[in-house]
Steps between C-alpha positions, in 0.01 A plus 500: 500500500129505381215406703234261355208474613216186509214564292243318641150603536569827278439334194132593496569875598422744169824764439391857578439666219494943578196645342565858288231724600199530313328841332304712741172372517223742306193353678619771763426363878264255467741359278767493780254354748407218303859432424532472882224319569617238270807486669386459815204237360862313360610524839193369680470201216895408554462505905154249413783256293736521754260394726393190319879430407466606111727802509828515662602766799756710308204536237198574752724751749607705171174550401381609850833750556415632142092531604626694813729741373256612201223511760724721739570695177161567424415641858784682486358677159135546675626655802732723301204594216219556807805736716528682170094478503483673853786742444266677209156458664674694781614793329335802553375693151 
């Protein structure tokens, strides 16, 4: 027994495709923030098209999960880089 299923309104739906890391970045930080900036710029535009009915849901909520978990990621670097700041401004010499 095999299930079948309709495939209507999925023609228009682009296969996922995994992306293979790319090489560490040697523009150091600034590098990484524009690289997140852009991301969340991508996210911003594809909200924008799914507001005017250019980009589909699946597209524009993908974006925006991906621009919140690299933004989270980020913070979660800064707080972790200005502890390790505090933590050596407080030791005593």
């Amino acid at each position: 027994m095999s299930i079948v299923f309709p495939s209507q309104g999925v023609s228009g739906l682009a296969p996922v495709v995994p992306q293979t890391p790319s090489a560490p970045a040697q523009g150091g930080f600034n590098e990484v923030l524009n690289q997140v900036n852009g991301i969340l710029d991508r996210a911003d535009q594809l909200a924008a098209g799914y507001a005017q009915g250019k980009v589909g849901l699946t597209e524009a909520v993908l974006a925006s999960e991906k621009a919140d978990t690299t933004f989270q990621l980020v913070m979660a670097f800064r707080n972790r880089a200005l502890a390790a700041y505090q933590e050596i401004m407080n030791l005593q010499v």
